[in-house]
VEXDREN-2710 file (C-alpha; in Angstrom, 1 decimal):
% VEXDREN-2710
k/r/px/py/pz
1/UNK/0.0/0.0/0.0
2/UNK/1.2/3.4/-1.2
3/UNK/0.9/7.0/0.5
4/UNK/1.6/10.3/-0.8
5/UNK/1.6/13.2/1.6
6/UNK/2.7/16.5/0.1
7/UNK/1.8/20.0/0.7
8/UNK/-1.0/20.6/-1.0
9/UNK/-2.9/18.0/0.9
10/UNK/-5.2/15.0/-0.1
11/UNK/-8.9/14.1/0.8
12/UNK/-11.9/15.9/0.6
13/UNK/-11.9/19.4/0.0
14/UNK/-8.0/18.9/-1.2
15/UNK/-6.4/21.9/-3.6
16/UNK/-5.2/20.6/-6.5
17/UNK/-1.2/21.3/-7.5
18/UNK/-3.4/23.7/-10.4
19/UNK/-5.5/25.2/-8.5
20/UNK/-2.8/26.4/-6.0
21/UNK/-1.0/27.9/-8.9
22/UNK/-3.6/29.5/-10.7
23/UNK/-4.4/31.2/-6.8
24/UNK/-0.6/32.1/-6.9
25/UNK/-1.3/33.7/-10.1
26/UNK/-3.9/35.9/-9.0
27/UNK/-1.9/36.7/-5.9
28/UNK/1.4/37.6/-8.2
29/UNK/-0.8/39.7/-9.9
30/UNK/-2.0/41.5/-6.5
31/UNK/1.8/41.6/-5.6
32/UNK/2.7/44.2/-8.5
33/UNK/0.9/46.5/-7.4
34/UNK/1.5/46.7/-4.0
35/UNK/5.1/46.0/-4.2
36/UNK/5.1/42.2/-2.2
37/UNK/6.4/40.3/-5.2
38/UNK/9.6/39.2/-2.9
39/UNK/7.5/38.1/-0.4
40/UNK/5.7/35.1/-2.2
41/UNK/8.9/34.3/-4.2
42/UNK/9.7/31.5/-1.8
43/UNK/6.4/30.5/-1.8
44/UNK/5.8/29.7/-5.9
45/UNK/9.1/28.0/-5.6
46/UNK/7.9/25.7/-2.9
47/UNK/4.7/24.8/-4.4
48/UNK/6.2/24.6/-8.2
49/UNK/9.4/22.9/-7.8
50/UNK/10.2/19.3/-8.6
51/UNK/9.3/17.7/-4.4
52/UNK/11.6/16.1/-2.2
53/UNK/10.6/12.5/-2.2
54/UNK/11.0/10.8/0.9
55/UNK/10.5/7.2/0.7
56/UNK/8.7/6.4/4.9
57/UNK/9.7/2.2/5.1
58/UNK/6.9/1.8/8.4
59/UNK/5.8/-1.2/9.9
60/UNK/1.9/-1.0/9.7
61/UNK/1.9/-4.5/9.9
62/UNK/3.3/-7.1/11.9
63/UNK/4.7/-7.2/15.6
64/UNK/6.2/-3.5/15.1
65/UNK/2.6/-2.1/14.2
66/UNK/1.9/-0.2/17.4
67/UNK/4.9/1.7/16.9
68/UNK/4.4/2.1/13.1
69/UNK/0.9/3.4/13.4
70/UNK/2.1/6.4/15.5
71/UNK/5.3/6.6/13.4
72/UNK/3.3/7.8/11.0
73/UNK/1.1/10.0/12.7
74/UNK/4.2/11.8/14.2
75/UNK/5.4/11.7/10.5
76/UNK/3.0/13.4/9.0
77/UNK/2.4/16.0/11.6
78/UNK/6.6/17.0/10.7
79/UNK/5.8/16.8/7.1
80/UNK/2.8/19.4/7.0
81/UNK/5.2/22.2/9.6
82/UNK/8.2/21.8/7.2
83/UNK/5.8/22.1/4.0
84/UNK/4.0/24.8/5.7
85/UNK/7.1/26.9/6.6
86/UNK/8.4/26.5/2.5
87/UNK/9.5/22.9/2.8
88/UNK/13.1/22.1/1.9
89/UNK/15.2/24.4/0.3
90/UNK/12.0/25.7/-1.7
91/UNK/11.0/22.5/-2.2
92/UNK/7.9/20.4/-0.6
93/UNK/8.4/16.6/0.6
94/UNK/6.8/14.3/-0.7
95/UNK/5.8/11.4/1.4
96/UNK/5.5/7.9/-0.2
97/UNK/4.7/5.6/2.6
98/UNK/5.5/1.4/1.9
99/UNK/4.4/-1.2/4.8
100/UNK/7.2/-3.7/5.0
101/UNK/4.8/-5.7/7.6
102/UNK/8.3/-5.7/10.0
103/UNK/10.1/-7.9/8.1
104/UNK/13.5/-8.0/6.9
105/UNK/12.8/-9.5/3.9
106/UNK/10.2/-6.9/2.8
107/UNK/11.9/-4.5/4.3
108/UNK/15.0/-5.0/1.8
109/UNK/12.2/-5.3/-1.0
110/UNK/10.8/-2.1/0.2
111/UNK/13.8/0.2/0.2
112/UNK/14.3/-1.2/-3.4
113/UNK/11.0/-0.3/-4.5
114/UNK/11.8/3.5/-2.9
115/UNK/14.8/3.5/-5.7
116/UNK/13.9/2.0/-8.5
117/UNK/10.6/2.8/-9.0
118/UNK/9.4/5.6/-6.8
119/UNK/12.9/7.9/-7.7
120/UNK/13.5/8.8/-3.9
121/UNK/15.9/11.1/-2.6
122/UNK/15.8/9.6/1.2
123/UNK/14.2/6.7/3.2
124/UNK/13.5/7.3/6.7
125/UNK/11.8/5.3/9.3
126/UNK/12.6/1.8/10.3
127/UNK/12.5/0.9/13.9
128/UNK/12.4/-3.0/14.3
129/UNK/16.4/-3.9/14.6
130/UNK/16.2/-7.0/12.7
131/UNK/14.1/-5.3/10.0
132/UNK/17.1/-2.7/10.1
133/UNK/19.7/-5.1/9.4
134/UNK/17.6/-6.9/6.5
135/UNK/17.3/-3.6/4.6
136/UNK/20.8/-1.7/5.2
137/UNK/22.9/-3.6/3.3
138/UNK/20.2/-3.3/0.1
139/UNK/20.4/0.3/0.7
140/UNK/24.4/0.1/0.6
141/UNK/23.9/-1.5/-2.8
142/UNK/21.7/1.1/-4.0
143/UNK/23.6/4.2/-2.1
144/UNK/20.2/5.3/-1.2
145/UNK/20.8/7.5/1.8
146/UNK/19.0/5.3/5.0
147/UNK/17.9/7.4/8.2
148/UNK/16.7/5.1/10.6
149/UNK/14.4/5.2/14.0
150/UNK/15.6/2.3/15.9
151/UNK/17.9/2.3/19.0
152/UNK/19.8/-0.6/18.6
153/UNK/24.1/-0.9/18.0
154/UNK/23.7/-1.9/14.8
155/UNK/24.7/1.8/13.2
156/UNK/26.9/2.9/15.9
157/UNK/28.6/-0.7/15.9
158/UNK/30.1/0.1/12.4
159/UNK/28.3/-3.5/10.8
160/UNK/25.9/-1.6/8.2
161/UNK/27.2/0.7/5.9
162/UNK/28.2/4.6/4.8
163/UNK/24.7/5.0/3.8
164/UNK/22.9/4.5/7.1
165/UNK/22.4/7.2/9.5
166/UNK/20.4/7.2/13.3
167/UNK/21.0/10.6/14.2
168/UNK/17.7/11.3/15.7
169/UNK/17.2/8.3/18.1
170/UNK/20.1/7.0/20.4
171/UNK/21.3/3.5/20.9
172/UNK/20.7/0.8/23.7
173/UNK/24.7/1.0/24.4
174/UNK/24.6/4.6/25.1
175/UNK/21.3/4.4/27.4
176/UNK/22.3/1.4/29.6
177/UNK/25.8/2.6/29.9
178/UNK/24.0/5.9/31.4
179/UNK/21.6/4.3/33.4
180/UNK/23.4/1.4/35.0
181/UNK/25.2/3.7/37.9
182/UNK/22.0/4.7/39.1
183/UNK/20.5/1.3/38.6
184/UNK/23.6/-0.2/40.8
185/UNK/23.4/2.6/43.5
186/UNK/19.6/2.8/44.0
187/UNK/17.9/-0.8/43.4
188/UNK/20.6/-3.8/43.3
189/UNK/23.7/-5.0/42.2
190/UNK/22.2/-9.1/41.4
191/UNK/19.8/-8.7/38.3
192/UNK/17.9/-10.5/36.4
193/UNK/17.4/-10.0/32.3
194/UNK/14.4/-10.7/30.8
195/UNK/14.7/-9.3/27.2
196/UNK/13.5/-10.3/23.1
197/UNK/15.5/-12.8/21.6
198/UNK/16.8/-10.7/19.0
199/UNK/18.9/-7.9/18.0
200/UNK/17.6/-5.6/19.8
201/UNK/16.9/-7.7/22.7
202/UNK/20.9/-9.0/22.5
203/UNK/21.7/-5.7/22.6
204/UNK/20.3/-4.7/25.6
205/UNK/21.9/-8.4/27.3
206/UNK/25.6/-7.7/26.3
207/UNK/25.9/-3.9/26.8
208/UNK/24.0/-4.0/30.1
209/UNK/25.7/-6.6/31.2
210/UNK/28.9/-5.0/30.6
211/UNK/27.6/-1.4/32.2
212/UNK/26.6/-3.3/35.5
213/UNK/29.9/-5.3/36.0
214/UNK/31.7/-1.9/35.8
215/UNK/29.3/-1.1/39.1
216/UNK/30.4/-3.9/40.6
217/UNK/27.3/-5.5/39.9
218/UNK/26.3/-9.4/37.9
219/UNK/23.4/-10.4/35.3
220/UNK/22.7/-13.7/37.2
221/UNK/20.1/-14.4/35.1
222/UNK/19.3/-14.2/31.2
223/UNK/15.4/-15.3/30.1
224/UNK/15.4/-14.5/26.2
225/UNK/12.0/-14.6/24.9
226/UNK/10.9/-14.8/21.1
227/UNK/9.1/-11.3/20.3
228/UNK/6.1/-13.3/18.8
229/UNK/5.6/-14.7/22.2
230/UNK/2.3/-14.0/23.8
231/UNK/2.2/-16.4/27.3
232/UNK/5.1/-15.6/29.4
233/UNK/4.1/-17.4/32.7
234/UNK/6.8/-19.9/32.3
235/UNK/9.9/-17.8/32.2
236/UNK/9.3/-16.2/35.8
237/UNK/9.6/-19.2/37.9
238/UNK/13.4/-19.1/36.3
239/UNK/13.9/-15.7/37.9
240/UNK/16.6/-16.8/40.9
241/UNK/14.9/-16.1/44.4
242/UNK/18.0/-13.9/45.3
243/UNK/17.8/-11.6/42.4
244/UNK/17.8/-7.6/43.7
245/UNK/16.4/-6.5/40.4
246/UNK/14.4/-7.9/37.4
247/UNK/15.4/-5.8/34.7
248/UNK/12.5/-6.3/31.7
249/UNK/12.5/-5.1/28.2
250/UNK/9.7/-6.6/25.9
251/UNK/8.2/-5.4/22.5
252/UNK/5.8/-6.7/20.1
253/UNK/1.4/-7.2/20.8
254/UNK/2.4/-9.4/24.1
255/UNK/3.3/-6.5/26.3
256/UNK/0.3/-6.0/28.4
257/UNK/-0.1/-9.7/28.8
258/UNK/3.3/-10.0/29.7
259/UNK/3.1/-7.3/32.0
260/UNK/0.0/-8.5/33.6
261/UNK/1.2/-12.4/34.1
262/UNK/4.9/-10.5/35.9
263/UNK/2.6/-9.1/38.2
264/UNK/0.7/-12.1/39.1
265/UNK/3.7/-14.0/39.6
266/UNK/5.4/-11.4/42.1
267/UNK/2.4/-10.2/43.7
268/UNK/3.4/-8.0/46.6
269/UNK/6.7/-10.0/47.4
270/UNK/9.1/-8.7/45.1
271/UNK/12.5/-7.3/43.8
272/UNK/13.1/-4.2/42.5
273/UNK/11.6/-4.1/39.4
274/UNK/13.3/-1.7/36.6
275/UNK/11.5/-2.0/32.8
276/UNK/12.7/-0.4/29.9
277/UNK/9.1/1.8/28.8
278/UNK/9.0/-0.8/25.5
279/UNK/7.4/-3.1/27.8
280/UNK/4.4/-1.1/28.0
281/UNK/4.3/1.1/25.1
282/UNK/1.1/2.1/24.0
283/UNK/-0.4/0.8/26.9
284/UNK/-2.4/3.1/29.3
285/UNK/-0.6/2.0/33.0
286/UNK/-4.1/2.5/34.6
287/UNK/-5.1/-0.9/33.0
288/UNK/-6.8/-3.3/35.2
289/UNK/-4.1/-5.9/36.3
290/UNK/-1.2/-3.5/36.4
291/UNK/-1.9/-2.0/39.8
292/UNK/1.6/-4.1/41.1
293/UNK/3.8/-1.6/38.8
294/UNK/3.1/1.3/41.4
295/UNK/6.7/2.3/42.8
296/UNK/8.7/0.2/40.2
297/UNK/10.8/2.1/37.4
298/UNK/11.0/2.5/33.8
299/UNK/13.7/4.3/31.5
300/UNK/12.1/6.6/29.0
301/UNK/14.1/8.2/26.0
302/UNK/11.1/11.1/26.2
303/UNK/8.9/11.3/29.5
304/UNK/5.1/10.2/28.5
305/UNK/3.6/12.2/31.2
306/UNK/4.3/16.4/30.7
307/UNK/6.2/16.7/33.6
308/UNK/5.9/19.9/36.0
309/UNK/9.0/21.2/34.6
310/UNK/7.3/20.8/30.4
311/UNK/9.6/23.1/27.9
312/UNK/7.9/24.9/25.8
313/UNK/9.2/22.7/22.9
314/UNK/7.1/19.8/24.6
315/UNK/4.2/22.0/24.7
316/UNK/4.9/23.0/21.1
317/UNK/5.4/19.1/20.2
318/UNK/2.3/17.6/21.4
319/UNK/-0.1/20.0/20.1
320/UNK/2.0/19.1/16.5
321/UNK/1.1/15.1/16.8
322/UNK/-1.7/15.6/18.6
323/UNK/-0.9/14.1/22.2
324/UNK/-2.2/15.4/25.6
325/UNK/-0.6/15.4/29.2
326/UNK/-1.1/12.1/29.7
327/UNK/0.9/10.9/26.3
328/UNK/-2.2/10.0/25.0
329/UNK/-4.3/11.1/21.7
330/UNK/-6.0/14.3/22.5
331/UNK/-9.2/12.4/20.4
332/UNK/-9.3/9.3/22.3
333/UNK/-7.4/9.1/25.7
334/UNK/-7.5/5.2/25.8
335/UNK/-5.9/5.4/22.4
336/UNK/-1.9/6.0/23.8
337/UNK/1.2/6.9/22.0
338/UNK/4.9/5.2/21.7
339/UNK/5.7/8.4/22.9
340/UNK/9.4/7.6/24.2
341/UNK/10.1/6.5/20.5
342/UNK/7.7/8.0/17.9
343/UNK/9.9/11.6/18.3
344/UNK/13.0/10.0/16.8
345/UNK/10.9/10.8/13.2
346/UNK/10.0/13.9/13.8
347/UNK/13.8/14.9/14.6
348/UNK/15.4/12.5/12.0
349/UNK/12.8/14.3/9.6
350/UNK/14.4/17.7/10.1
351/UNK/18.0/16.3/10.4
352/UNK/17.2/14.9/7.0
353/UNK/16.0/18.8/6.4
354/UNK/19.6/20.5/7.3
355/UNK/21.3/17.8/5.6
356/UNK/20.1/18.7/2.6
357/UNK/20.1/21.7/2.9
358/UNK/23.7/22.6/4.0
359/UNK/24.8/20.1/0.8
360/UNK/22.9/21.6/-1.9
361/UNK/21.4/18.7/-2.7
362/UNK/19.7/19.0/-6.0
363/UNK/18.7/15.8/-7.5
364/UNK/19.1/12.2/-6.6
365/UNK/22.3/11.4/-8.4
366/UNK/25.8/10.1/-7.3
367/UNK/27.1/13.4/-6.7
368/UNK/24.2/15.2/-4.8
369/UNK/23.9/11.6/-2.8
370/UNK/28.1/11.9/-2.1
371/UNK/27.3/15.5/-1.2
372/UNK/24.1/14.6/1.3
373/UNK/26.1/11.9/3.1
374/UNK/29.1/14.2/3.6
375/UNK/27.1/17.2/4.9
376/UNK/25.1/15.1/7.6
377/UNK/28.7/13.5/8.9
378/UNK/29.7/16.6/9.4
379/UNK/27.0/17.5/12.0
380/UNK/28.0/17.9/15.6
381/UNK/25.1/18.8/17.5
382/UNK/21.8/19.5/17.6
383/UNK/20.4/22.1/19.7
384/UNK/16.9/21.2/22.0
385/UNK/14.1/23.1/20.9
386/UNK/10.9/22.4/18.4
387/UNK/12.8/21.0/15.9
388/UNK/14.4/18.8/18.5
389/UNK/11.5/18.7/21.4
390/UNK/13.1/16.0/23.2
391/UNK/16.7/17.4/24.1
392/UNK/19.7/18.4/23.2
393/UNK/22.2/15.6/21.2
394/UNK/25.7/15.5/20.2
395/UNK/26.0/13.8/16.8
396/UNK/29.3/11.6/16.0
397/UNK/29.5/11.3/12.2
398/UNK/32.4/8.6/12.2
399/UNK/30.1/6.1/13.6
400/UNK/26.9/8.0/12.5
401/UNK/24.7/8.1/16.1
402/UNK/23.3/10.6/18.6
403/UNK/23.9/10.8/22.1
404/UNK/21.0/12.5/24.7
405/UNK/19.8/12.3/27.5
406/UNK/18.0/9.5/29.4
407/UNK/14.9/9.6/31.8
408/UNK/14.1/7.2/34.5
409/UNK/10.6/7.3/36.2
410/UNK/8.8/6.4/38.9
411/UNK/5.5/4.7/38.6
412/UNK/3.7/7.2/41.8
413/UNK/-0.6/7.0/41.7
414/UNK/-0.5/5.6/38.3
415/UNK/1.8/8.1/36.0
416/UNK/5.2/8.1/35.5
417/UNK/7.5/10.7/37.1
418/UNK/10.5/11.4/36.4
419/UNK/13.5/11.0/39.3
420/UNK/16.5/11.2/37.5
421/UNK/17.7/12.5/34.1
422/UNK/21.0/11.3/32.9
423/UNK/23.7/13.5/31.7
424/UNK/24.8/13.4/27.6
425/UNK/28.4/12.7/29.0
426/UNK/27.2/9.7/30.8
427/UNK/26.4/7.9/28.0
428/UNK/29.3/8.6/25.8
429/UNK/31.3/5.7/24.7
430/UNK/34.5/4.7/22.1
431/UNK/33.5/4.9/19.0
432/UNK/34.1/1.4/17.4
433/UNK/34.4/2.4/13.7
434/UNK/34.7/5.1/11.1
435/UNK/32.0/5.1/8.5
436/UNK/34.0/8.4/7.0
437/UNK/36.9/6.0/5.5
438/UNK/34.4/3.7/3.2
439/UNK/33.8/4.5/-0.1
440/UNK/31.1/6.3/-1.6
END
């Protein structure tokens, strides 16, 4: 299935691309004589020149749906402000939006189909690790520039290629490496892992692991489950009985469940308990059966709940995508967002923007494509602010990640608030490649 977003709208009651010119016309006209020709120049070159086509790879299908359903809404909402404001460089994006169902395979399939047939400049959007790893080497082939929304090590661990960027996201290395000290001083040193068994999921089991030894702490326990999973009431009885912490990190349409059957396992009697906010992702943490999460933790990358301390950039991003207080859609407030990820599109979306821009990228050639890779390695920083609601990042292009900050919260009376907020230093690590000596 196909979507095409651009600036002059679709639906009902939709201007046509003619209709907005003739109206320029008229208005061009009107400019003459009142002397405001320069001020609509940019404006006929935005809505008359050849779009930016961004090709939007989102899982609308398959275990990474959730996610992919508010990807796109936070998409979209980023598209209209950067058309409305005279697009990039002059030029309106184009959206053309592919399911690849979170699959590697399709996924792979899907970035071709951006090339070859739909002629895009970019594709933006995957989250699903594995889904990641089955399209970045296709996009290598086809040096299509690749901006993805996941967290895991894949980018930052120098395995993809040249071509694939996660600048507006971080990575699982970088936010357990932050939060373990705080983890180790506040809740436990013995913890148990219960985690996805993939990429992503691997991810979080070797660099945590790592992080916590170097508190003087020990994973004594490792429970892999398969993401498809969706009856979990067999893997807590493996939890050891002297675990201090159970440290939980589960994706895919299972989450609530697996929440649920946790809680009816530990009851009242039980260890710390410190989740990564996957596990309940568009879930609503007032949910019957959930009422044993009060006073455990979670890390979020942005904090659901506006906190009392909101920036005006928060304030100014959830009106955009259309989230209330709560992290929840303003139309229906059962209906509730993947808040702590969905921003990584939004900010990618207008990294993708200055990239572009500070290249003079023209045309989707070799030379413009050369030209777009080198100008977003040689980003350093981006500042907080609308474009980037959820905080400041420093950008290294040699391995081609972010670094921010982290949040951990408390669950208190059924929301989450936030007790500590990591520092961008804490986080930092060695970079483990160079992406800047390959090829292009």
């Amino acid at each position: 299935m196909k979507q095409r977003t651009n600036s002059s709208g679709t639906g009902k009651g939709a201007r046509t691309r003619r209709t907005i010119l003739k109206g320029i016309g008229g208005l061009a006209g009107a400019g003459v004589a009142t002397g405001l020709m320069p001020g609509l120049t940019r404006y006929i070159q935005a809505q008359s020149a050849e779009p930016i086509r961004i090709g939007f790879q989102v899982h609308r299908t398959g275990i990474g749906a959730s996610y992919g359903r508010w990807y796109e809404a936070v998409t979209n909402a980023a598209v209209k402000l950067i058309n409305d404001a005279g697009g990039i460089s002059g030029r309106p994006i184009e959206l053309i939006a592919e399911d690849d169902g979170t699959d590697p395979k399709r996924g792979a399939e899907v970035v071709e189909k951006f090339a070859t047939q739909h002629n895009c400049d970019v594709v933006f959007g995957t989250l699903f690790s594995h889904v990641v790893i089955g399209s970045a080497p296709r996009a290598g082939e086809l040096k299509m520039p690749y901006f993805v929304v996941s967290e895991g090590h894949h980018v930052a661990s120098g395995t993809l290629n040249r071509y694939v960027f996660q600048p507006g996201i971080t990575d699982v290395k970088s936010q357990v490496s932050s939060l373990a000290p705080w983890i180790g001083s506040n809740l436990g040193k013995k913890v148990a892992m219960i985690f996805p068994d993939f990429a992503f999921g691997h991810d979080h089991r070797d660099y945590f692991s790592a992080a916590i030894a170097k508190q003087g702490g020990e994973v004594i326990s490792l429970l892999p489950i398969p993401p498809t999973e969706t009856s979990f009431t067999k893997y807590f009885p493996q939890i050891p009985a002297d675990a201090e912490v159970v440290y939980h990190v589960m994706v895919g349409p299972g989450v609530l469940t697996f929440v649920k059957e946790m809680g009816d396992h530990f009851g009242s009697n039980r260890p710390q308990i410190f989740g990564f906010i996957d596990s309940l992702e568009a879930v609503d943490i007032a949910s019957p059966g959930l009422e044993f999460l009060e006073g455990t933790y979670f890390w979020e990358a942005y904090p659901r709940y506006a906190q009392a301390n909101q920036t005006d950039a928060d304030k100014f991003y959830r009106n955009a995508v259309g989230v209330d207080a709560n992290g929840a859609s303003v139309s229906d407030p059962k209906d509730i967002s993947t808040y702590s990820h969905m921003f990584g599109c939004w900010e990618t979306l207008y990294v993708i923007k200055q990239a572009i821009e500070a290249s003079g990228y023209s045309s989707p050639d070799a030379a413009n494509k050369k030209a777009l890779i080198e100008a977003t390695e040689a980003m350093t920083e981006f500042p907080e602010g609308n474009e980037h609601p959820q905080g400041r990042k420093v950008f290294n292009g040699k391995i081609h990640q972010s670094f921010g900050h982290q949040s951990i919260s408390k669950v208190e009376g059924g929301k989450l608030n936030v007790v500590h907020r990591t520092e961008i230093e804490d986080g930092l690590y060695e970079p483990e490649a160079d992406y800047t000596t390959q090829p292009l």
